[in-house]
C-alpha positions, 0 to 999 in steps of 0.5 A: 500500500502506498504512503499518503503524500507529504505536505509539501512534497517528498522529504530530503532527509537533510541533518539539522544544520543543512535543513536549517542553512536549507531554510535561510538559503530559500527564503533570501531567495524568496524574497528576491525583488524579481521573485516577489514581483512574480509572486504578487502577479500570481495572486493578482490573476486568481487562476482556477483551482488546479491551474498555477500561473506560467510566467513563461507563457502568460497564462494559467496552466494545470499544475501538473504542466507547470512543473516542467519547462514550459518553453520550447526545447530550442529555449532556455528558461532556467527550469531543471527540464533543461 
């Protein structure tokens, strides 16, 4: 039998310092000036349950879409599909 899923996705199993170095190291990105922007501009657009808003495309796309890289392969947008 399967494990139910995790809140927040699967667990990394890191030692207590490097989840708490972890934890510093992504909220400073966070709160980027570009990724704040990107977050403000996702919630301004309130896309349907399911669908997450895809800053490479301008559009709301299901979730599940959005986890990959969303551009053409002769592109690259910085996502790990690269």
């Amino acid at each position: 039998m399967a494990k139910p899923r995790r809140k927040g996705g699967p667990k990394q199993h890191l030692s207590p310092a490097a989840a708490k170095a972890k934890s510093i190291r992504d909220k400073k990105y966070a709160m980027t000036d570009r990724r704040r922007k990107m977050k403000a501009e996702s919630q301004r657009i309130n896309c349907p349950d399911g669908q997450d808003y895809d800053h490479n495309t301008g559009k709301c796309v299901s979730s599940s879409f959005n986890r990959g890289g969303t551009q053409p392969k002769g592109k690259k947008d910085g996502t790990k599909a690269e």
